[in-house]
C-alpha positions as CSV (number, residue, x, y, z in Angstrom):
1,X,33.1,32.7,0.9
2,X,34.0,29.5,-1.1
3,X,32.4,26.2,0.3
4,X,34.7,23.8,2.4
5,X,34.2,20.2,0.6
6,X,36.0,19.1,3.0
7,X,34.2,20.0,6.0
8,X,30.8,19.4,4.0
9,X,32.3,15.9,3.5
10,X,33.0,15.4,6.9
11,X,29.3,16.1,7.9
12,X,27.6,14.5,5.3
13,X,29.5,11.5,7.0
14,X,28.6,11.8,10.9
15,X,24.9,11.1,10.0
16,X,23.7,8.1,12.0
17,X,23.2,5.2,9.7
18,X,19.4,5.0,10.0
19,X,19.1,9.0,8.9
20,X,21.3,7.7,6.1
21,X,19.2,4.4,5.0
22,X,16.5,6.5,5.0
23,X,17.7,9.2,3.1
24,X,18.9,6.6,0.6
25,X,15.2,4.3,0.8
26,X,13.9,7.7,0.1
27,X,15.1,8.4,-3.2
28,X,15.0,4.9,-4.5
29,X,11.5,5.0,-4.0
30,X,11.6,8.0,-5.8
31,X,13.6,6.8,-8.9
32,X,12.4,3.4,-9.3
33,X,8.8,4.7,-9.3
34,X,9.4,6.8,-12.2
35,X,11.8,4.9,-14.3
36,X,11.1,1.3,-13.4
37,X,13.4,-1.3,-12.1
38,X,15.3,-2.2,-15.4
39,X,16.0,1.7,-16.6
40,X,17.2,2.9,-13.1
41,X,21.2,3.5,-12.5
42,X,22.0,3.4,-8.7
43,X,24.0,6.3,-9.4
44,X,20.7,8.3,-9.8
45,X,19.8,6.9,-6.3
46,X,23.0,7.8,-5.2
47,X,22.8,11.6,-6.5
48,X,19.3,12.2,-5.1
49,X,20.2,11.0,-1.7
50,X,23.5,13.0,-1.5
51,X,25.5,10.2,-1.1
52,X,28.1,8.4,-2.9
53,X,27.4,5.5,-5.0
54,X,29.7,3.6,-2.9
55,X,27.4,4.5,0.6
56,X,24.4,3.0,-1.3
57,X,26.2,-0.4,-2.0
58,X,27.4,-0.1,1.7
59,X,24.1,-0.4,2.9
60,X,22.8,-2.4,0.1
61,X,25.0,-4.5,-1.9
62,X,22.6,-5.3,-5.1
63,X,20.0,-3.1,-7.0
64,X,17.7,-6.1,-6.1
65,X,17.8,-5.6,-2.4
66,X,17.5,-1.8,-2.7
67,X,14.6,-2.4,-5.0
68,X,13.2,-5.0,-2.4
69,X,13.8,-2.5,0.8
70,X,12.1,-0.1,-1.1
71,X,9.0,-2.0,-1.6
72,X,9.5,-3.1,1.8
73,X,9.7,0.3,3.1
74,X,6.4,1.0,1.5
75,X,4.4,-2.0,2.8
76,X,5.6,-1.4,6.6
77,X,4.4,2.3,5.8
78,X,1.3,1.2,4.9
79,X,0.5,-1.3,7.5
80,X,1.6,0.9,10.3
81,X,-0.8,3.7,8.8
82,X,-3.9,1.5,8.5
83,X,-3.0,0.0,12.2
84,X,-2.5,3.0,13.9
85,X,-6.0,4.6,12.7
86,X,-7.8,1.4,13.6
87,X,-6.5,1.4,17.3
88,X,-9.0,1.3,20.3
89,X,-11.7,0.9,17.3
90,X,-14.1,-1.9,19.1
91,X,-17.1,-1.8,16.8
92,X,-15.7,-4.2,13.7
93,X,-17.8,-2.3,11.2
94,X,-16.2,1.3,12.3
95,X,-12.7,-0.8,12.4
96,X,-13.7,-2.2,8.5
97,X,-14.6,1.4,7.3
98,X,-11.4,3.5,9.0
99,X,-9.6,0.9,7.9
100,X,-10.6,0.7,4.1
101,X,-10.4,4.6,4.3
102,X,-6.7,4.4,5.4
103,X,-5.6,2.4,3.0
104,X,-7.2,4.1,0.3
105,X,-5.9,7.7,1.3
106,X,-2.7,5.9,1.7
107,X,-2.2,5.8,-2.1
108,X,-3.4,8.8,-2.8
109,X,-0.7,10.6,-0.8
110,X,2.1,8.0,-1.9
111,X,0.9,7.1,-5.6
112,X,4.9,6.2,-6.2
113,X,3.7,3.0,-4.2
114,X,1.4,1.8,-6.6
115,X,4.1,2.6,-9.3
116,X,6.5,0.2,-7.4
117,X,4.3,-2.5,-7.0
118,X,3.3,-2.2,-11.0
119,X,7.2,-2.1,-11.2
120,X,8.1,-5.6,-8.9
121,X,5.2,-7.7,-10.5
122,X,6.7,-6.7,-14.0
123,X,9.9,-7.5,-13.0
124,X,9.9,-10.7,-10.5
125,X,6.5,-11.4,-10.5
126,X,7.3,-15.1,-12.2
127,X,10.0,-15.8,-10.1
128,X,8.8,-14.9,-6.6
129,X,5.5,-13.8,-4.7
130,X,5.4,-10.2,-4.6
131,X,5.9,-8.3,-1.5
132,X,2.8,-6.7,-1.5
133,X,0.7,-10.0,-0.9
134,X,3.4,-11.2,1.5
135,X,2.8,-8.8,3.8
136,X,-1.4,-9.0,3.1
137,X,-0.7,-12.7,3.8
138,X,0.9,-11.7,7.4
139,X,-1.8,-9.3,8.6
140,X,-4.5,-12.0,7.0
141,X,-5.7,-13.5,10.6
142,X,-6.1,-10.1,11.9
143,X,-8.9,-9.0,9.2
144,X,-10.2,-12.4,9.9
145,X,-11.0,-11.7,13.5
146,X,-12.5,-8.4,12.6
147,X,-14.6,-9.9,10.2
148,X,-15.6,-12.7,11.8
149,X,-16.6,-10.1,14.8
150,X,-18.5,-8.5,11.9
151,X,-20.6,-11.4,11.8
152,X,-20.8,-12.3,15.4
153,X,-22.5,-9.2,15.9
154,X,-26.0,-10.1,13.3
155,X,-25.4,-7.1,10.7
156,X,-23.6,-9.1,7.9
157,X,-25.6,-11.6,5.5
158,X,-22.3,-13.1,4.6
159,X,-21.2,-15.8,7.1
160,X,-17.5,-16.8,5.9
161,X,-14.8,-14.3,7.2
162,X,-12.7,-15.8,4.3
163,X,-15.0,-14.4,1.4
164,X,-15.0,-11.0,3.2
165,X,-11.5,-10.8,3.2
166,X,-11.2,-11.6,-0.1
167,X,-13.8,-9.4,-1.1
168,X,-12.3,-6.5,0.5
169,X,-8.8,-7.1,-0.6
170,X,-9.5,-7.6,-3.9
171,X,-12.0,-4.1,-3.7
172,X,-9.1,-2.3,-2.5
173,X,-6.0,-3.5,-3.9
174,X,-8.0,-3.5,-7.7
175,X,-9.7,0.1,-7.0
176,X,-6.3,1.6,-6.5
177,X,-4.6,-0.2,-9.6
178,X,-7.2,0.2,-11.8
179,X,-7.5,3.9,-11.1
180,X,-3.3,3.9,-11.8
181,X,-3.4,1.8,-15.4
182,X,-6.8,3.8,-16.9
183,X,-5.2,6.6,-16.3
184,X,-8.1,8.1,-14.3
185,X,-6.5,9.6,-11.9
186,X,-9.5,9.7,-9.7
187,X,-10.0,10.8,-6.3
188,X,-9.2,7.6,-3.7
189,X,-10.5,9.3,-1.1
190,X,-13.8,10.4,-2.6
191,X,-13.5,6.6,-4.5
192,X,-13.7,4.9,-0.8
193,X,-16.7,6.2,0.7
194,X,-18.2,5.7,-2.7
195,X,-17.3,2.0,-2.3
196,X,-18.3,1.8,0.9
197,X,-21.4,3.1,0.4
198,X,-22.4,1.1,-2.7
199,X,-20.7,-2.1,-0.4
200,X,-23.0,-1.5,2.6
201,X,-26.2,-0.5,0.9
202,X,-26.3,-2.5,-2.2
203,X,-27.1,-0.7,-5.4
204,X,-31.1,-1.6,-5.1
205,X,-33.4,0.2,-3.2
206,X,-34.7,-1.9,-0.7
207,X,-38.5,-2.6,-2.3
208,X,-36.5,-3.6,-5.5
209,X,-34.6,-6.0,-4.2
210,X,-38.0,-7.5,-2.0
211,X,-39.4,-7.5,-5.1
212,X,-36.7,-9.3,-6.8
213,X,-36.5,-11.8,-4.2
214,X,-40.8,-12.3,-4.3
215,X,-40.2,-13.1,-8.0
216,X,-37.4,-15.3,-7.5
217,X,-39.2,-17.9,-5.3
218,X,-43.0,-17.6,-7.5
């Protein structure tokens, strides 16, 4: 039985603009993940969504917006992953760990995110702040209260939630792009409780690190 264009059309149409956004979010992820800002053709957005060219302008009328929703798309992902495994977490140190986990495992299901951030600071890194640390910047008084409850409760030796932070950020955000540009291709997952460990225990054992300390202050 040939195929009625028409009535596939006509279908194709009814679906409710936010099926349709996402469908089209979806594939740009997709293709500027693997070709880069600069080398990608809406058209090949278009075709992967199974949508007109036209449709993709509709709901995005540059190749920068659809680049920036994209990376937007990502970063709301992300944040609503890592908040919705921390929830109804009370201890800050089990709330640091889940959290650090999360964001971790994030990237290793979704390593086209890594690809897009690579992508935006190559491409309008000098002429605006990427997204990425926009959004870190938003959710930055959050991980200060968890931090600072971190040291409220007597288990940290560091006593400025500020050099946490930036501690962990940097741990994270590097770990994950460093593993992308080696090429190592190493397990995040297994990489974070690594990280944690070697964070929370040191890399001394703890009559090494008296000692040090004894010959530090003869």
């Amino acid at each position: 039985m040939p195929i009625d264009t028409h009535e596939c059309h006509s279908k194709r149409l009814r679906k409710p603009p936010a099926e349709r956004c996402e469908e089209i979010l979806c594939a740009a992820i997709k293709v500027f993940a693997e070709q880069g800002f600069r080398c990608t053709d809406v058209q090949q957005i278009a075709d992967l969504a199974g949508v007109g060219k036209g449709t993709v302008y509709r709901f995005y009328p540059t190749k920068d917006e659809l680049f920036q929703a994209a990376v937007d798309d990502v970063m709301l992902r992300l944040i609503s992953q890592v908040d919705t495994a921390v929830i109804g977490i009370e201890d800050p140190l089990e709330h640091l760990k889940q959290g650090f986990k999360t964001y971790m495992a994030f990237f290793q299901h979704h390593p086209e995110a890594i690809e897009l951030f690579v992508h935006e600071c190559a491409e309008f890194g000098k002429v605006s702040k990427p997204r990425y640390f926009v959004y870190s910047d938003l959710r930055r008084t959050t991980w200060l209260n968890v931090y600072q409850q971190l040291i409220d409760s007597g288990r940290c030796r560091v006593n400025d939630p500020e050099q946490i932070l930036n501690f962990m950020s940097n741990l994270a955000y590097g770990s994950v792009l460093l593993n992308r540009i080696s090429g190592r291709n190493s397990s995040l997952v297994l990489m974070a409780d690594e990280l944690l460990n070697t964070l929370l225990h040191g890399i001394l054992r703890a009559s090494d690190e008296q000692a040090q300390t004894t010959d530090g202050h003869a």
